[in-house]
C-alpha positions in Angstrom: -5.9 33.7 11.7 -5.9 34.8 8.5 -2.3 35.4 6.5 -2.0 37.3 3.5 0.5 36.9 0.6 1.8 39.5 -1.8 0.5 40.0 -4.8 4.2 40.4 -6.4 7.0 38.0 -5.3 10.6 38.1 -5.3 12.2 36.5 -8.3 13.6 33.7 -6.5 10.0 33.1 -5.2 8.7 33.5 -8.5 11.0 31.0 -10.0 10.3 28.1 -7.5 7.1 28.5 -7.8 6.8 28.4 -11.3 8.9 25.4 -11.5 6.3 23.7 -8.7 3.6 25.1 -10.9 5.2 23.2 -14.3 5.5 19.9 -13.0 1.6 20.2 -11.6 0.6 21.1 -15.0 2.8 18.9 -16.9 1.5 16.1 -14.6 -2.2 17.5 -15.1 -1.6 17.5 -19.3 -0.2 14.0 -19.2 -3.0 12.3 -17.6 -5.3 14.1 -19.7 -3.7 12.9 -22.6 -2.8 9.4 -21.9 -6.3 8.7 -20.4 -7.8 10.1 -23.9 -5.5 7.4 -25.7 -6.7 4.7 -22.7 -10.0 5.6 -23.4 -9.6 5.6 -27.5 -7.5 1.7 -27.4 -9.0 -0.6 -24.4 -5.9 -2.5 -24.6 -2.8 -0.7 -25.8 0.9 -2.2 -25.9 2.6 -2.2 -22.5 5.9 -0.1 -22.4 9.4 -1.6 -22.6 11.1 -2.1 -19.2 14.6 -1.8 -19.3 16.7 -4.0 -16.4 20.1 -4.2 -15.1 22.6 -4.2 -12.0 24.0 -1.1 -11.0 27.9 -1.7 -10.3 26.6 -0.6 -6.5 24.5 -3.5 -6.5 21.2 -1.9 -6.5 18.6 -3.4 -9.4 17.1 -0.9 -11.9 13.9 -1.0 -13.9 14.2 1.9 -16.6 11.1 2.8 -18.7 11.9 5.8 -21.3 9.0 7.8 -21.9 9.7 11.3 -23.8 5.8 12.6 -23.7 6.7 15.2 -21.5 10.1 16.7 -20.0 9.2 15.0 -16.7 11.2 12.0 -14.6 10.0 10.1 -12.2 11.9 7.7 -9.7 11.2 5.5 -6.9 13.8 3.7 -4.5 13.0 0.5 -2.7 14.2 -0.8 -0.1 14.0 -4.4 2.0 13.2 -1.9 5.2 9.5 -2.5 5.7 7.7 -2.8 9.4 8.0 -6.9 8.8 11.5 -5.7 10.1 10.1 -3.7 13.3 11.3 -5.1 16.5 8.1 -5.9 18.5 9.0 -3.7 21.2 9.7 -1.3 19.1 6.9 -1.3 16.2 6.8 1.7 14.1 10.6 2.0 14.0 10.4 1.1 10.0 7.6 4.0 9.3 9.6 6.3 11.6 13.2 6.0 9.8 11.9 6.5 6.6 9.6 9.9 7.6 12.8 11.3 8.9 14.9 10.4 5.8 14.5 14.0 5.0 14.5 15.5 8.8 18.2 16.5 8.2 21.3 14.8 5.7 25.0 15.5 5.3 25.3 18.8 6.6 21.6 20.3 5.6 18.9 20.4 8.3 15.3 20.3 7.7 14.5 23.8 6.8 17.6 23.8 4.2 15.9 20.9 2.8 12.5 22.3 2.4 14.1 24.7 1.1 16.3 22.6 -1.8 13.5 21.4 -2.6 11.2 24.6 -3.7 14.0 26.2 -5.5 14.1 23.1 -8.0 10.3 22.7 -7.3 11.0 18.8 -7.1 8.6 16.4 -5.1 9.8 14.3 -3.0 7.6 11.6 -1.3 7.8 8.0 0.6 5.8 5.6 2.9 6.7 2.6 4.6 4.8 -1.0 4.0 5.4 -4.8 5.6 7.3 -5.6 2.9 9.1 -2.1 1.6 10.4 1.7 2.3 10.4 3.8 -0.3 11.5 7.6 -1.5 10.2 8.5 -4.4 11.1 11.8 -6.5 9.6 13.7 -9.3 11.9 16.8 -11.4 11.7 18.2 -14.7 14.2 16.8 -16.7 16.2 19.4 -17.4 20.1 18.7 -16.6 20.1 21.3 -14.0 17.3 20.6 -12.1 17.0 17.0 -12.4 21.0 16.2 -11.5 20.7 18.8 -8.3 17.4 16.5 -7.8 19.0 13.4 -7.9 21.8 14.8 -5.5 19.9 15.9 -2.7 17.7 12.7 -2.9 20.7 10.7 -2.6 21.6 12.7 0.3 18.6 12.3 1.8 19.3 8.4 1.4 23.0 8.1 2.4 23.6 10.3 4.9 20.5 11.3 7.3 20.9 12.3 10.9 17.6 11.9 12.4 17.8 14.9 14.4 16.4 14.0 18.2 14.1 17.4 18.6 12.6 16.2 15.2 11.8 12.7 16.4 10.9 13.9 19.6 8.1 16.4 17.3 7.2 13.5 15.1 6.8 11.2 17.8 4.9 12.8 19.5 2.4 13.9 16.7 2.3 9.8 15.7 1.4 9.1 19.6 -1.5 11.5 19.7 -2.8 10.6 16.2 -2.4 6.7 17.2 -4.3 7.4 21.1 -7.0 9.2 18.9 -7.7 6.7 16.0 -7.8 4.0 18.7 -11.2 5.3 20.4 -12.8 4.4 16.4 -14.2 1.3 16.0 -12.4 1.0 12.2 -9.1 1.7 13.7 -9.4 -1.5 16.7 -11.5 -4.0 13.8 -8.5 -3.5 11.0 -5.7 -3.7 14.2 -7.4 -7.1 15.9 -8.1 -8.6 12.4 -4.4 -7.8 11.4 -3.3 -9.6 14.5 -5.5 -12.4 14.1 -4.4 -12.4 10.8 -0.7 -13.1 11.4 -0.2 -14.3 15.1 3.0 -14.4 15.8 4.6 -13.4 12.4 5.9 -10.1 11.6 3.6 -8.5 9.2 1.3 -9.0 12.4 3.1 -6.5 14.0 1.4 -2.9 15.2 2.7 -0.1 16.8 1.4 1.0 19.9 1.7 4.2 22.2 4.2 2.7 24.2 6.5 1.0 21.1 6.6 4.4 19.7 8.0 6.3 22.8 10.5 3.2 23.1 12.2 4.7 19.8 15.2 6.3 20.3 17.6 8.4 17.7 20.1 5.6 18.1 17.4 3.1 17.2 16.0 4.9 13.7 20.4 5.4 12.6 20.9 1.4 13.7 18.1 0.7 11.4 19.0 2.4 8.2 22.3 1.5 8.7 21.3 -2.3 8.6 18.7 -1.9 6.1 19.1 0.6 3.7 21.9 -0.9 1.6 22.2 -0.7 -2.2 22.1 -4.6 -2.6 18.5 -4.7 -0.7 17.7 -1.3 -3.1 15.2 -1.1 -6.0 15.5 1.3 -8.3 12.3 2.4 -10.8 13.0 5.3 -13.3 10.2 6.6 -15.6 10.7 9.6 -17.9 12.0 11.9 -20.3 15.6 10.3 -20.2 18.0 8.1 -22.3 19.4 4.4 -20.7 23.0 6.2 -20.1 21.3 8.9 -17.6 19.1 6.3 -15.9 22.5 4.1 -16.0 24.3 7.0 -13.6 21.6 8.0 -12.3 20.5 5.0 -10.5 24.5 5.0 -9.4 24.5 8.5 -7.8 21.3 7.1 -5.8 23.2 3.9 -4.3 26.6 4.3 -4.4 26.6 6.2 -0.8 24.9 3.8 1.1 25.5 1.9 3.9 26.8 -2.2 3.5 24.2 -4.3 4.7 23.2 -7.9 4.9 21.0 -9.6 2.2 17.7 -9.2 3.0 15.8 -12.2 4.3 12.3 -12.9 3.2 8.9 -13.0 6.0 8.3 -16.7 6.9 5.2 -18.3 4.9 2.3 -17.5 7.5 1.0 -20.1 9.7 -2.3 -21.7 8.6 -5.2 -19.2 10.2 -8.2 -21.2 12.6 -12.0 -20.5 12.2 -11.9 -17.6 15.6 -14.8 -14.8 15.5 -13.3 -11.4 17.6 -15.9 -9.4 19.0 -14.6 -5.5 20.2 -17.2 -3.3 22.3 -17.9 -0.2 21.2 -20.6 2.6 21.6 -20.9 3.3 18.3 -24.1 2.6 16.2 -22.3 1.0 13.1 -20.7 -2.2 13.4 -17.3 -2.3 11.6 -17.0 -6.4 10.2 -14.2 -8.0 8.7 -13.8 -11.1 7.6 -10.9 -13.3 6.2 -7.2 -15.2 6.5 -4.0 -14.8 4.6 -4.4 -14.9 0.8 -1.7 -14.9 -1.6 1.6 -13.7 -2.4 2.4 -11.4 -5.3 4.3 -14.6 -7.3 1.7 -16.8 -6.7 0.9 -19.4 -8.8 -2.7 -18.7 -8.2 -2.8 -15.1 -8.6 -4.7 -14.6 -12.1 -7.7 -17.3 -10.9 -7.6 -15.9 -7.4 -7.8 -12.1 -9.2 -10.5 -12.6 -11.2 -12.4 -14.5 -8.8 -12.3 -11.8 -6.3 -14.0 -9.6 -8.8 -16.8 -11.7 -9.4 -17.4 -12.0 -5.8 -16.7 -8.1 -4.1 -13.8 -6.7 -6.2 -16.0 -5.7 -8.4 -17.8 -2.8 -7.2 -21.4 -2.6 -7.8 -21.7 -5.9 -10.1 -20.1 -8.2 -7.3 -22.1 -10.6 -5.9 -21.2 -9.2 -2.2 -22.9 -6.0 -3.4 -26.2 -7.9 -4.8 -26.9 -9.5 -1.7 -25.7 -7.5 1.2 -26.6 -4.0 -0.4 -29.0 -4.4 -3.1 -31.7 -7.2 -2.2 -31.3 -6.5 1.5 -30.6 -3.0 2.4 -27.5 -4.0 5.3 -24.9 -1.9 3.6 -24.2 0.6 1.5 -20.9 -0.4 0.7 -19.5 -4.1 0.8 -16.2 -5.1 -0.9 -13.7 -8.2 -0.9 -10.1 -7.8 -2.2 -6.8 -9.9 -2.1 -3.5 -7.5 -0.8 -0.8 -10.0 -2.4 2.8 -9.1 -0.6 6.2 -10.9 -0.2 4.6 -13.8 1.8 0.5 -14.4 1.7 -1.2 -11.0 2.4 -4.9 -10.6 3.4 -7.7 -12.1 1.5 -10.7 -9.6 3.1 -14.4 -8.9 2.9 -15.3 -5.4 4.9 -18.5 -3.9 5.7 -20.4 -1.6 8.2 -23.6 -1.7 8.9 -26.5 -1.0 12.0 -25.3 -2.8 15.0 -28.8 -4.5 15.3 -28.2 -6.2 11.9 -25.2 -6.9 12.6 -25.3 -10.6 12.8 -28.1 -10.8 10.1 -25.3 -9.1 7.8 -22.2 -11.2 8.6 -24.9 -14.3 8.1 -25.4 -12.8 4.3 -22.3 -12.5 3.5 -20.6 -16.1 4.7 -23.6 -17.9 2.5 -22.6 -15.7 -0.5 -18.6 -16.9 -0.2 -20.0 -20.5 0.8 -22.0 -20.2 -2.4 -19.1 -19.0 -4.6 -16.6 -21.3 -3.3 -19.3 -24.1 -4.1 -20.3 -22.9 -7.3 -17.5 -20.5 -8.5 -18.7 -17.7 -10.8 -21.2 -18.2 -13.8 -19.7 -18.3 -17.2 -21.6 -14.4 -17.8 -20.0 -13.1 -14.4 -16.7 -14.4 -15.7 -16.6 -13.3 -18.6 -17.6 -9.5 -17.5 -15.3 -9.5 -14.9 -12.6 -10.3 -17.6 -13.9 -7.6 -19.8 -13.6 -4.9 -16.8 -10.8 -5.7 -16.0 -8.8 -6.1 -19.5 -10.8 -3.0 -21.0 -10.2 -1.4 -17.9 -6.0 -1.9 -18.0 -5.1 1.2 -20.2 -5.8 3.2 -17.3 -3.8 1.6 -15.0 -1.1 3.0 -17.0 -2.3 6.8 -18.4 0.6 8.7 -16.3 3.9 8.6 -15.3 3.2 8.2 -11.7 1.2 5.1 -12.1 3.3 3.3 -14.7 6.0 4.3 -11.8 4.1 2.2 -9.3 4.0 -0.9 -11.5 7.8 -0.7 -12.2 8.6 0.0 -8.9 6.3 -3.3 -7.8 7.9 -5.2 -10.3 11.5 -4.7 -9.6 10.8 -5.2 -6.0 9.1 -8.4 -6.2 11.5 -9.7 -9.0 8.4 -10.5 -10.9 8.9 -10.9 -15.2 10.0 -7.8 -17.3 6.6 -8.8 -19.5 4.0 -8.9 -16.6 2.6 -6.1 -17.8 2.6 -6.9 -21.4 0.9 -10.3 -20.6 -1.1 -9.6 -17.8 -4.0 -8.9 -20.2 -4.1 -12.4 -21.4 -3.3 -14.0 -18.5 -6.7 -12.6 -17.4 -8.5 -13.4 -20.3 -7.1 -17.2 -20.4 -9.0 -17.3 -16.8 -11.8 -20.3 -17.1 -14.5 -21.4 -14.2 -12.8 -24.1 -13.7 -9.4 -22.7 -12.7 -11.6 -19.9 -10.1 -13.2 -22.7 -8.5 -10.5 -24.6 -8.3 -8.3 -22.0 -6.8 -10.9 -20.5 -4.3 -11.9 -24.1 -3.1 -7.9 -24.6 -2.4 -7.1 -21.2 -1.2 -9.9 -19.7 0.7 -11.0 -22.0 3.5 -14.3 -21.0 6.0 -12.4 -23.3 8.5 -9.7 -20.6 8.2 -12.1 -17.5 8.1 -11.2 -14.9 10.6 -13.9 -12.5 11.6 -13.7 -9.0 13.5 -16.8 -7.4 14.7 -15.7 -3.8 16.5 -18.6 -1.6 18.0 -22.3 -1.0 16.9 -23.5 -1.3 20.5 -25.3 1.9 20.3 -27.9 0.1 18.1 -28.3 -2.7 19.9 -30.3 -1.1 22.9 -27.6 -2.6 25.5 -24.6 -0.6 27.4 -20.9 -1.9 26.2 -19.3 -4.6 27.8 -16.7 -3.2 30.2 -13.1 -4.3 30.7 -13.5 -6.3 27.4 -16.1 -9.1 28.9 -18.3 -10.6 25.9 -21.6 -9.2 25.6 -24.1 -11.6 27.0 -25.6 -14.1 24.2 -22.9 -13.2 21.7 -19.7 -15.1 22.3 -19.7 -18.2 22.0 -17.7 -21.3 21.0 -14.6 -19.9 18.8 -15.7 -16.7 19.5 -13.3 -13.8 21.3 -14.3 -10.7 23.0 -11.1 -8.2 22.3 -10.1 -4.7 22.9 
């Protein structure tokens, strides 16, 4: 069906969307100009973050940038799926996609609504570690204080209407039962789980832990969770410290009284295990890896670097040379470290023919035994430093992404300079400290590895029910589903 819009609209119309319009463009303008500076100084001077204590409790990372008349904030909470009950997996993900379902008195239309009129965006996600709702307004005193209002709103007092989980549970359920016939979908679930036995951020929702979730369950949650003393405030924008000061107040000062939040336990040391998952497809999805490192970890600048030596690093990795370059098995190969509250996956991914399969996973294990061995030449060292140091100024060319490393950084209580030194922490990177952090940290007795599908090239029907295909498990090795 086709639907046609007017070519005149009412002034009302007219007005939202040309405020929807002006953020887009501002947005547009400021990462054209920013990345022109980025481009123009490699390394440029990291902004000042501001930090304090809001009275509610909440902590507040300010950044005042008056480029353009935008703001943008991001609230944090200690609500992440680590917090999921295992029965009940998703529950995290669902209370904060309904944050905005209906709030003190507005249902969801009236929202959608609220938020066209002041043509604000308003976003959020849900990780292990973290929820978050994140909001961007012009910074006008009008629109930005009728912003802040409804987000806080949105925060304090949401109802989780039942007919709008029962819609959104039922659109997760379908989307879950379809991305579980793809063989990505089962290697990245079984090497999660493998991953983190046992331990929350192992947990997965299923079918049947979704439809478990009840109205009751998503209020219990944010009521226990989504307190201003676990909250995280990051504010970025055209704004002086006494606005962000009340701002961050009108955010928290509504919510709920909650417990302290309790960090993940430290992981539990992984075993050499290879999983194998049947699958008629003709690539084979491979992963391979084990808990890396945590975002305040001592070895995060050697274990960093390293990574983009080996397959962090795009086209130059080593990973890249060997699987894709000199041997044809992939077209894509990469390695990276996902540091989070407790040690988050160090992993290598590739797909390739299911009839290499085997020939590619060989590749790749010599070229990690190699550079945990060797560690990386002085040349690969010292352009992986380069890339990444030149490359830093664009890490920061907008709002929205300076937003994300202040929001990081007030969440993980990490130094009000990381930023500012983070260049010369990479540059002060040697061989010796790579080496001697991979040959610590990354352990093939520990490697995990997830093979899901590719039977369709190898010229032999699936195993049913699961059963190991004949000749290909063997000691250590799994057959999962």
């Amino acid at each position: 069906m086709t639907t046609f819009f007017p070519l005149t609209a009412s002034p009302a119309c007219a007005r939202r969307i040309g405020r929807t319009r002006a953020i887009a463009a501002l947005a547009r303008s400021a990462a054209l100009c920013l990345g022109l500076a980025a481009l123009a100084t490699p390394v440029r001077a990291a902004p000042e973050i501001q930090h304090w204590t809001a009275p509610t409790g909440a902590r507040v990372h300010f950044v005042e940038s008056r480029a353009l008349p935008l703001v943008d904030i991001q609230i944090d909470f200690a609500a992440g799926s680590a917090l999921d009950p295992a029965d009940k997996a998703g529950l995290a993900g669902m209370t904060q996609a309904l944050l905005d379902a209906g709030a003190g008195g507005l249902d969801e239309q009236t929202i959608a609504e609220r938020k066209a009129d002041l043509g604000i965006e308003v976003r959020g996600g849900a990780d292990d570690d973290r929820a978050s709702l994140s909001l961007r307004s012009l910074s006008s005193s009008a629109e930005l204080d009728a912003a802040v209002e409804l987000v806080a709103t949105l925060l304090a007092h949401p109802v989780f209407p039942a007919e709008v989980l029962e819609r959104e549970r039922s659109r997760a359920i379908a989307g879950l039962r379809e991305a579980l016939t793809k063989p990505a979908t089962l290697a990245a679930r079984q090497f999660k789980a493998a991953l983190y036995p046992a331990h929350p951020y192992g947990h997965d929702s299923t079918p049947e832990s979704l439809a478990a979730i009840q109205r009751e369950d998503l209020a219990d949650f944010h009521r226990r969770h989504y307190g201003a003393n676990r909250a995280s405030v990051a504010i970025v924008g055209d704004l002086d410290r006494a606005t962000a000061e009340r701002i961050a107040i009108r955010l928290t000062e509504a919510l709920p009284a909650t417990e302290p939040a309790v960090a993940p336990p430290v992981p539990a040391t992984t075993a050499e295990q290879v999983f194998r998952i049947p699958h008629p497809s003709a690539q084979a999805h491979i992963l391979v890896g084990q808990p890396g490192m945590a975002r305040q970890d001592p070895d995060y600048f050697p274990l960093l670097v390293g990574n983009h030596v080996l397959g962090g690093g795009g086209f130059v990795s080593r990973l890249t040379r060997e699987v894709r370059e000199k041997r044809g098995f992939a077209y894509s190969v990469y390695s990276f470290l996902s540091p989070q509250q407790v040690a988050g996956p160090f992993q290598i991914g590739l797909q390739t023919r299911g009839g290499q399969a085997e020939e590619a996973l060989a590749v790749v294990r010599a070229t990690l035994a190699a550079f945990l061995a060797e560690g990386p030449g002085a040349e690969e060292l010292q352009a992986a430093k380069d890339n990444i140091v030149n490359g830093f100024g664009l890490r920061l060319d907008s709002n929205a992404k300076l937003l994300d490393y202040v929001a990081m950084i007030g969440f993980y209580r990490l130094p009000l300079d990381w930023l500012e030194t983070y260049p010369r922490q990479v540059e002060a990177v040697t061989v010796e400290a790579v080496r001697d952090a991979w040959q610590r940290r990354i352990r093939p007795e520990r490697l995990v590895t997830v093979i899901a599908g590719g039977d369709g090239d190898r010229g032999e029907p699936a195993p049913a029910n699961g059963a190991p295909a004949a000749g290909n498990a063997g000691a250590g090795e799994t057959s999962a589903r």
